[in-house]
KELO-207813 format. One record per atom (N, C-alpha, C): residue in three letters; x, y, z. Coordinates in steps of 0.2 Angstrom, whole numbers, padded with zeros to 4 digits, always signed. Each point is the difference from the previous one (the first is absolute). Layout:
BEGIN
ALAXYZ
...
This chain:
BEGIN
UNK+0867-1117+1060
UNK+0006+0003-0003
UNK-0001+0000-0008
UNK+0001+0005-0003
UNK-0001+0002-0005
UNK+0004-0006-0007
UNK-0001-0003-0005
UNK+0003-0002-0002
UNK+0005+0004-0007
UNK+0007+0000+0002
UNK+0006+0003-0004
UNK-0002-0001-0005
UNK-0003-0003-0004
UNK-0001-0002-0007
UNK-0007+0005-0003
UNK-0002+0003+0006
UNK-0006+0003-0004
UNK+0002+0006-0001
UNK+0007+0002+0004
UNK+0001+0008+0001
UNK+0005+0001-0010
UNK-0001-0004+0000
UNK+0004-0001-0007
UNK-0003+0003-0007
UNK+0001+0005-0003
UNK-0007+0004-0002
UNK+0004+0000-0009
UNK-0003+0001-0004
UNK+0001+0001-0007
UNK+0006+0005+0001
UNK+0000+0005+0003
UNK+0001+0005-0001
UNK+0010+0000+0004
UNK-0001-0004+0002
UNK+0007-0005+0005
UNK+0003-0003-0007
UNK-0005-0004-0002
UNK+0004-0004-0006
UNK+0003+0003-0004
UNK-0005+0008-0005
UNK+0003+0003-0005
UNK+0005+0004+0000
UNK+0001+0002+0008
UNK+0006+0003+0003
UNK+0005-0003-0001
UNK+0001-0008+0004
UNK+0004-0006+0001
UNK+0002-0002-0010
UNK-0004+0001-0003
UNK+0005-0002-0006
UNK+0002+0007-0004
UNK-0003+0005+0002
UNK+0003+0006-0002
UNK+0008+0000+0000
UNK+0000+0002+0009
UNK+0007+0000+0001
UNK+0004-0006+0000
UNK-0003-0004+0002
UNK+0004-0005-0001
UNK+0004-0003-0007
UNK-0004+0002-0007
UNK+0003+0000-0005
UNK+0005+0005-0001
UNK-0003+0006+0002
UNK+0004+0005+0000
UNK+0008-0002+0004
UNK+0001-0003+0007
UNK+0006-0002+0002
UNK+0004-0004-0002
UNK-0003-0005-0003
UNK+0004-0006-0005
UNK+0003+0004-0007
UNK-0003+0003-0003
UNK+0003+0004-0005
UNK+0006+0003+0002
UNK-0002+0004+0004
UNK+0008+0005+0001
UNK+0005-0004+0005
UNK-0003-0006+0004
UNK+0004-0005+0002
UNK+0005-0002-0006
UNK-0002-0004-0004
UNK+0002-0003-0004
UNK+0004+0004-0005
UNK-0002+0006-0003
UNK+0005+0005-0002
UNK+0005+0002+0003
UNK+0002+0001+0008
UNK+0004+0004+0005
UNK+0005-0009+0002
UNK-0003-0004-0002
UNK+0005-0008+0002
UNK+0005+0003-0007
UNK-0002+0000-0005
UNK+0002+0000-0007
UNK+0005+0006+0000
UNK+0000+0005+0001
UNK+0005+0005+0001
UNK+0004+0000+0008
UNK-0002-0006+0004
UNK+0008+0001+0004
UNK+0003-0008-0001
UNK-0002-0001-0006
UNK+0005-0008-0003
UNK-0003-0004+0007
UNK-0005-0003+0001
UNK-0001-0007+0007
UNK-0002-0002-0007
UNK+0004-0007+0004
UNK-0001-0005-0004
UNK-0009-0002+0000
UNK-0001-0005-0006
UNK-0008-0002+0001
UNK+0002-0006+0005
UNK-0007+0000+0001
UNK-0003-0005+0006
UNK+0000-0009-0005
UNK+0004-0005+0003
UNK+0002-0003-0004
UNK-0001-0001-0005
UNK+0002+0005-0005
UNK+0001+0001-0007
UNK-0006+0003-0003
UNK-0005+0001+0003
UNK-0007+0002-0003
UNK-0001+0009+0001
UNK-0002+0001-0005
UNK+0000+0009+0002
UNK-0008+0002+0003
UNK+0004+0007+0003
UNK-0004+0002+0006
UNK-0006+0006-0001
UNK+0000-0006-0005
UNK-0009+0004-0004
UNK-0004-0005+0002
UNK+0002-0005+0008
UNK-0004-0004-0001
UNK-0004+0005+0008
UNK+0002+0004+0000
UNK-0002+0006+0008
UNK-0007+0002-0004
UNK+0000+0004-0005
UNK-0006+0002+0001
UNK-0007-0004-0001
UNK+0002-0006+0001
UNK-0007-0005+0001
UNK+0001-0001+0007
UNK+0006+0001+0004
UNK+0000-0005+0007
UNK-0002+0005+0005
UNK+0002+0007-0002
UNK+0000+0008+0005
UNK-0007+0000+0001
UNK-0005+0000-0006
UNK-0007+0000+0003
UNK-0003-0005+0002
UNK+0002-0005+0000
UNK-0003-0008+0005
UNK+0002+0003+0008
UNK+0005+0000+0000
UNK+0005+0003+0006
UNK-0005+0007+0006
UNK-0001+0003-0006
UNK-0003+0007+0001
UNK-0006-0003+0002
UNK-0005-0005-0002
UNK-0007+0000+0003
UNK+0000-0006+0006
UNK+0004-0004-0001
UNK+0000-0003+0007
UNK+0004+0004+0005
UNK+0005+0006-0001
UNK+0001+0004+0006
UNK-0006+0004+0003
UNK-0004+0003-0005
UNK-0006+0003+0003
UNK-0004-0005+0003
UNK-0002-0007-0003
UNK-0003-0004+0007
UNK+0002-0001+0004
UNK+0009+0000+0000
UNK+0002-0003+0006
UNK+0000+0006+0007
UNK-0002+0005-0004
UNK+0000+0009+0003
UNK-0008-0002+0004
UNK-0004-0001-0004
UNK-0005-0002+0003
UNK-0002-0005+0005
UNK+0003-0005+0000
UNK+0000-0005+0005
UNK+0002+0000+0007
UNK+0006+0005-0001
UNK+0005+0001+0006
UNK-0005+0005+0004
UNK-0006+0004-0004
UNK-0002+0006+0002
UNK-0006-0001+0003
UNK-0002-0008+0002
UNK-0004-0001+0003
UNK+0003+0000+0007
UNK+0004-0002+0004
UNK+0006+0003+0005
UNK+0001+0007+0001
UNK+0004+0002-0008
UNK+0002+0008+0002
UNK-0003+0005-0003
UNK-0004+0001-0001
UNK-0004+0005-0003
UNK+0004+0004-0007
UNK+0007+0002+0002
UNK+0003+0006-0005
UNK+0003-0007-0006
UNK+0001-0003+0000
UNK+0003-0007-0005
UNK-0006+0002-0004
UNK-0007+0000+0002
UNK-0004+0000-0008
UNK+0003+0007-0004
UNK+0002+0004+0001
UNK+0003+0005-0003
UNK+0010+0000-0002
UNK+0002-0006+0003
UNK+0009+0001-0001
UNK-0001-0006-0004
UNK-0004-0002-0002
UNK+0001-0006-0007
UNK+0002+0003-0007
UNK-0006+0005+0000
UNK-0003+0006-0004
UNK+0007+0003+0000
UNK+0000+0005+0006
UNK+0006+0004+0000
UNK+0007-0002-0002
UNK+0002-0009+0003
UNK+0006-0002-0003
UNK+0002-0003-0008
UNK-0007+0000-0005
UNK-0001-0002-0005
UNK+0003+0007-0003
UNK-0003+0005+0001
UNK+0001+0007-0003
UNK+0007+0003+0002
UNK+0004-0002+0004
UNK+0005+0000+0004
UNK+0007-0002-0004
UNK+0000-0006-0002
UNK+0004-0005-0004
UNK-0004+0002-0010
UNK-0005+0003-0001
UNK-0001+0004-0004
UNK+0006+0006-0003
UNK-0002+0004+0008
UNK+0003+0005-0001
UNK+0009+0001-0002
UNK+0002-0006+0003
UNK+0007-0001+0002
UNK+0000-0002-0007
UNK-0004-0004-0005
UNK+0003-0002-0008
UNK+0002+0006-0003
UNK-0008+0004+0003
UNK+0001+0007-0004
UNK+0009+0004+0002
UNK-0001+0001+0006
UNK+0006+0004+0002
UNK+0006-0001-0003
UNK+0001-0009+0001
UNK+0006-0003-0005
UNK+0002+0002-0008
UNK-0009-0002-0002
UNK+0002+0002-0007
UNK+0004+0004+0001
UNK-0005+0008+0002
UNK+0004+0006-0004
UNK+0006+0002+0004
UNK+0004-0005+0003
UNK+0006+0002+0005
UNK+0003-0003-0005
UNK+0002-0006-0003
UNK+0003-0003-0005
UNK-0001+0005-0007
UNK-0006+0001-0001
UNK-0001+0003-0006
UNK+0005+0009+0002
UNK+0002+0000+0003
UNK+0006+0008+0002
UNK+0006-0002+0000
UNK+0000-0006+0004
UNK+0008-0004-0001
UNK+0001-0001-0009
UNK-0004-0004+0000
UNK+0002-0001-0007
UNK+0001+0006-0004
UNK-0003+0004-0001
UNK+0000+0007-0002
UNK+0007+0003+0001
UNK+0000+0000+0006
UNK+0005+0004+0002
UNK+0008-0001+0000
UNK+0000-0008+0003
UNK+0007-0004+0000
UNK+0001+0002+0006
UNK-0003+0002+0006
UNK+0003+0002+0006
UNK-0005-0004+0005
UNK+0002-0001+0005
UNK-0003-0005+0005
UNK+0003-0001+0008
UNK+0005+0009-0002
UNK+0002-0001+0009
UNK-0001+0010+0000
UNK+0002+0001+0005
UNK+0000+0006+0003
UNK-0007+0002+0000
UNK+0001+0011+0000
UNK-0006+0001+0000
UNK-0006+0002-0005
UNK+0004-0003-0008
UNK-0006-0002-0004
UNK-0003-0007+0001
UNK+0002-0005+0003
UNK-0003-0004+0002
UNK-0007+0000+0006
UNK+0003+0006+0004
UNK-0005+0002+0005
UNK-0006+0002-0003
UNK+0003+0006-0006
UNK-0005+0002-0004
UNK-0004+0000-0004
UNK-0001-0009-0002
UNK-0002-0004-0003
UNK-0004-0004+0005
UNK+0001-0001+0005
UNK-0002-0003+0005
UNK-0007+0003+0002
UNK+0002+0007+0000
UNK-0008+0005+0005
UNK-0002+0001-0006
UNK+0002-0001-0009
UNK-0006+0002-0004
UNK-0005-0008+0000
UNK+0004-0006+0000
UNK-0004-0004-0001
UNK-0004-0002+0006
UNK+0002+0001+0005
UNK-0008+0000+0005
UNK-0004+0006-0001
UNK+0002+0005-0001
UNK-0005+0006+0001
UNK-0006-0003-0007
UNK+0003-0005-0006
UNK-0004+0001-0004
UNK-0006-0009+0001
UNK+0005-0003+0002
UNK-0004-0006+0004
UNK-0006+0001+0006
UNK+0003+0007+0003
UNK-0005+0000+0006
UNK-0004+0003-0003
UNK-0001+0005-0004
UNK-0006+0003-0004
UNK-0004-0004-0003
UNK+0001-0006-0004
UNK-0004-0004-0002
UNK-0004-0004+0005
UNK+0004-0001+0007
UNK-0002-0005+0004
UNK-0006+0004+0003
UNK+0001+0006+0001
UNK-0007+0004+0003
UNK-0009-0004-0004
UNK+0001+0003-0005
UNK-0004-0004-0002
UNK+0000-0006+0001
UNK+0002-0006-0001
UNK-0002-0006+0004
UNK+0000-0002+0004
UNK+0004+0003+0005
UNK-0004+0002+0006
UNK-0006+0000+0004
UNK-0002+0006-0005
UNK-0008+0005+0003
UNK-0002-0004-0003
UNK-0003-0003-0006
UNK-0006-0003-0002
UNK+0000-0008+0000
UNK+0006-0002+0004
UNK+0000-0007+0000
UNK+0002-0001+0006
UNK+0007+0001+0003
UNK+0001-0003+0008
UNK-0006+0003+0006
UNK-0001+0005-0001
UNK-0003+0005+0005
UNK-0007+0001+0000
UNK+0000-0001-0009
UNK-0007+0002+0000
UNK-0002+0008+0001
UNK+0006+0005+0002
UNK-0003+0009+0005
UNK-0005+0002-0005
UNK-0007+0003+0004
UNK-0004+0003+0000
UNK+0002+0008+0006
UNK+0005+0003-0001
UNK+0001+0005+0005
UNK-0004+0004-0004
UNK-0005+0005+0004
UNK-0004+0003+0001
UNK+0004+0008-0004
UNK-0003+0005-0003
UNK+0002+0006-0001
UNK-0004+0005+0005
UNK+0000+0007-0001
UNK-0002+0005+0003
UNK-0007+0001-0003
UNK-0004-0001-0004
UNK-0006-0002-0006
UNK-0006-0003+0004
UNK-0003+0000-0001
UNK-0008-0003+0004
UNK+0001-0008-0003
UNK-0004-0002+0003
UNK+0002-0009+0000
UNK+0007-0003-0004
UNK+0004+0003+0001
UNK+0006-0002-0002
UNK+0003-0001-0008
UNK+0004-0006+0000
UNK+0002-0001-0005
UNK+0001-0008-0001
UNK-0002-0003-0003
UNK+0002-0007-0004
UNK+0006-0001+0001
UNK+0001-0010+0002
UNK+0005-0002-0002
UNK+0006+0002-0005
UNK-0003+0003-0005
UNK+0002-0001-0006
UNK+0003+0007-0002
UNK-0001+0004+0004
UNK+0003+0006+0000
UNK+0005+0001+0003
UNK+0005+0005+0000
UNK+0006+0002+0002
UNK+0000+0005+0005
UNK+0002+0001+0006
UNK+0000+0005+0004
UNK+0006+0004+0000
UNK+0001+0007+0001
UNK+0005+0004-0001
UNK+0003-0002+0006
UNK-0005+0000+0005
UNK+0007-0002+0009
UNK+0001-0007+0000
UNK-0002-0004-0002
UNK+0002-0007-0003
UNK+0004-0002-0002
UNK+0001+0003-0005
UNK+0005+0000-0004
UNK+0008+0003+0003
UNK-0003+0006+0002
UNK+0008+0003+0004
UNK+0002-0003+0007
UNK-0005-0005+0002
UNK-0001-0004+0006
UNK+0007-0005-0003
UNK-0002-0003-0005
UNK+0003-0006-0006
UNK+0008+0002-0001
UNK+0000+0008-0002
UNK+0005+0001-0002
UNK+0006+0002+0005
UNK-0004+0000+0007
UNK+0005+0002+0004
UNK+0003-0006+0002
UNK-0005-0005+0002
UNK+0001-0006+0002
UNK+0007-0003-0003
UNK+0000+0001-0009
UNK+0003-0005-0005
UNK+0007+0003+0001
UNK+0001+0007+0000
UNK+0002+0004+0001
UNK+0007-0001+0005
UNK-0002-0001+0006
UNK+0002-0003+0007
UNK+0005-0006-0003
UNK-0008-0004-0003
UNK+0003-0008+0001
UNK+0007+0000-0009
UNK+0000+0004-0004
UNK+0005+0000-0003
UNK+0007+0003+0002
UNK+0001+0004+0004
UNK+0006+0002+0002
UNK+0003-0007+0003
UNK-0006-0003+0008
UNK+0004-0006+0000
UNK+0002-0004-0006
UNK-0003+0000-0005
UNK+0001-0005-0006
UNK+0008+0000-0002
UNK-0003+0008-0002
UNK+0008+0003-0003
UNK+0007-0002+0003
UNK-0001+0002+0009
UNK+0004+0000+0005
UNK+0004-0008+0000
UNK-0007-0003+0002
UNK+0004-0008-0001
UNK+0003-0002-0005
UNK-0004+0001-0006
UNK+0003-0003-0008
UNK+0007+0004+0001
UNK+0001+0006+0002
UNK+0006+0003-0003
UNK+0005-0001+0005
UNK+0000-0002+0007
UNK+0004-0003+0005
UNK+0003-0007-0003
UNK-0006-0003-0003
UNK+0003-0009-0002
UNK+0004+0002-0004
UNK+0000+0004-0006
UNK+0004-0001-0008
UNK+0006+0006+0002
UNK-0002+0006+0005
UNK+0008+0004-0001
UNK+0003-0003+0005
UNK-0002-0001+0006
UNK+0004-0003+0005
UNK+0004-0006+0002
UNK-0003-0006-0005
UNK+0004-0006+0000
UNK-0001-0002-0009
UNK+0005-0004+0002
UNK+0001-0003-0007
UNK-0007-0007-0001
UNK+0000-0004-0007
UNK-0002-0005-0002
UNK+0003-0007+0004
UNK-0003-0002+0000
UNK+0000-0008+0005
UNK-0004-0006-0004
UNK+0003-0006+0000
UNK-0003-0006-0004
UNK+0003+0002-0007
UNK+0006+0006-0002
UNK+0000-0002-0009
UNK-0004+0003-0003
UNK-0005+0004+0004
UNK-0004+0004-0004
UNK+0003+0006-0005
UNK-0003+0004-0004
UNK+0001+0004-0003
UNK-0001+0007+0003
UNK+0003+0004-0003
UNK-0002+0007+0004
UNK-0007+0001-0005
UNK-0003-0001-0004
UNK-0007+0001-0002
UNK-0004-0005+0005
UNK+0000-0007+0001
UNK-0003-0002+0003
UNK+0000+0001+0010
UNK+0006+0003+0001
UNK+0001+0004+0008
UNK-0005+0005-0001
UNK+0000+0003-0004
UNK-0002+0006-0002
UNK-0011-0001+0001
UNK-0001-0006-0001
UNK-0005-0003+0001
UNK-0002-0003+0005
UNK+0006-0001+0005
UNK-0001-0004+0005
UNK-0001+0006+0007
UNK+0003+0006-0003
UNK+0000+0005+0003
UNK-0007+0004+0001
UNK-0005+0000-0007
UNK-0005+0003-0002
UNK-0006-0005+0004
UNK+0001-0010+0002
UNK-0006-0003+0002
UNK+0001+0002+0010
UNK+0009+0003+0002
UNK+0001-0001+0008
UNK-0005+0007+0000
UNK+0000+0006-0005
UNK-0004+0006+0002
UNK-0006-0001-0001
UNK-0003-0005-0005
UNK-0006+0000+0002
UNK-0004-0005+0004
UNK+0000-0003+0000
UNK+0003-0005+0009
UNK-0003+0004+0005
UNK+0003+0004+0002
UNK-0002+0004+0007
UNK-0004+0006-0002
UNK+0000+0003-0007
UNK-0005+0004-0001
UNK-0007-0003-0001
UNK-0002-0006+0000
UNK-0006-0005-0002
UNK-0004+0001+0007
UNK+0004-0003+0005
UNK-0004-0001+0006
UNK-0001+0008+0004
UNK+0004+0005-0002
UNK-0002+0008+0001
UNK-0007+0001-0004
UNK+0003-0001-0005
UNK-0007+0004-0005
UNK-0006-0005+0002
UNK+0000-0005+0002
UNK-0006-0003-0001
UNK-0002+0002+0008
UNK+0002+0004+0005
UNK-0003+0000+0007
UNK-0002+0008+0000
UNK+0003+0003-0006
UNK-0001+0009-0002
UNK-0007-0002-0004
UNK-0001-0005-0003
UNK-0003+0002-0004
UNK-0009-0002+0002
UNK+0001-0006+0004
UNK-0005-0002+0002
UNK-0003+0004+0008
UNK+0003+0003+0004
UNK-0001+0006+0005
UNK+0000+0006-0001
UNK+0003+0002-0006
UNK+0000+0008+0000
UNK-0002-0001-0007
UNK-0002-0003-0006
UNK+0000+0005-0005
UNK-0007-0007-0002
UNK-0003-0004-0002
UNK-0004-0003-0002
UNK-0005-0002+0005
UNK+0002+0004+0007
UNK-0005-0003+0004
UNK-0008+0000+0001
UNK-0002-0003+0001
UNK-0008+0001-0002
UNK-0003+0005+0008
C-alpha cells in the first residue's frame, strides 16, 4: 500500500497555501462586517495562518482515507477548494448587502446566484488543474494538455454548476424568506446562514457532477 505522504506533491502544497490564505482573509473580513465577536479577545487575522495548515493536513487526510476509498484522494482537494469557494461567495454576498442595505426578499436571491455564479467560475479552474488534474481530450490529433481548456468541458462545467446553483439559490432563499432568525442572530448574519444551508447541498452535488460527467478522465 502506497504510502499517503508521498501522494503529497509541491503542487498540493502551493495550492493549500494559496487558497487557504486566500479563505482566512475573506474569513476574517466577513466576521468583522457581521459584528462576531473575537475569539477570546484576539482578532481573526489569526485564520489566515491556521486556514492553510488546516488546508494541507485536509489534503493528507484526503490522502490517507484514499487508501480505502479511492475518490478521498480527490474530496480532500475538492473540499479544500469547496470552503475556498464558499469565502469567495461570502465575500461578495456581503459585499451586496453592505452595498445595498438589503438582505431579504428577491434582491437577496439576486445577490445569492451572482455570488456563486462568480465563485463557481473561479472554482473551475482550481478544479481542472488541481483536484482533477482533466486532460479531456479535444477533436485535434493527439489531443490537448492538461493545461488547456476544452469548449465541451467547460459547457460540461457550466451546466453541472448551473444545476448545483439553483439548488444553492433555492435552499439559501427558503432558509432566509421563509423562516425568521433563530439564536439572536441578525438578519445579515441569517442571511449568511442562509447562503452556508445552499451551499451545503450544492457541494456534495457539484462534486459528483463534476467528478462523473465533466473532469472525468
Amino acid at each position: 500500500m502506497e504510502n499517503p505522504l508521498n501522494k503529497f506533491t509541491k503542487k498540493d502544497l502551493y495550492f493549500s497555501i494559496i487558497t487557504g490564505l486566500l479563505t482566512g482573509f475573506l474569513a476574517w473580513k466577513i466576521f468583522i462586517f457581521l459584528e462576531l465577536p473575537e475569539f477570546v479577545g484576539i482578532s481573526y487575522a489569526w485564520l489566515t495562518v491556521l486556514i492553510p495548515i488546516l488546508w494541507i493536513l485536509g489534503v493528507n487526510l484526503g490522502y490517507f482515507l484514499g487508501q480505502w476509498l479511492g475518490f478521498f484522494d480527490q474530496f480532500g482537494k475538492f473540499s479544500a477548494i469547496g470552503f475556498t469557494n464558499a469565502a469567495v461567495y461570502f465575500g461578495i454576498l456581503n459585499i451586496l448587502i453592505f452595498w445595498s442595505g438589503l438582505n431579504r426578499g428577491l434582491w437577496y436571491s439576486v445577490f445569492v446566484a451572482i455570488a456563486f455564479i462568480i465563485a463557481t467560475s473561479i472554482s473551475y479552474f482550481w478544479n481542472k488543474f488541481w483536484t482533477f488534474s482533466s486532460s479531456a481530450k479535444s477533436g485535434f490529433a493527439g489531443g490537448q494538455s492538461e493545461n488547456q481548456i476544452s469548449g465541451e468541458e467547460f459547457g460540461k462545467f457550466l451546466t453541472v454548476s448551473a444545476i448545483a446553483g439553483l439548488v444553492s439559490v433555492s435552499v439559501a432563499s427558503l432558509v432566509v424568506n421563509l423562516t425568521n432568525p433563530v439564536f439572536g442572530l441578525t438578519l445579515d448574519q441569517w442571511a449568511n446562514v442562509g447562503g452556508v444551508a445552499g451551499s451545503a447541498v450544492a457541494l456534495v452535488f457539484s462534486f459528483a457532477g463534476f467528478k462523473l460527467a465533466v473532469f472525468r478522465k
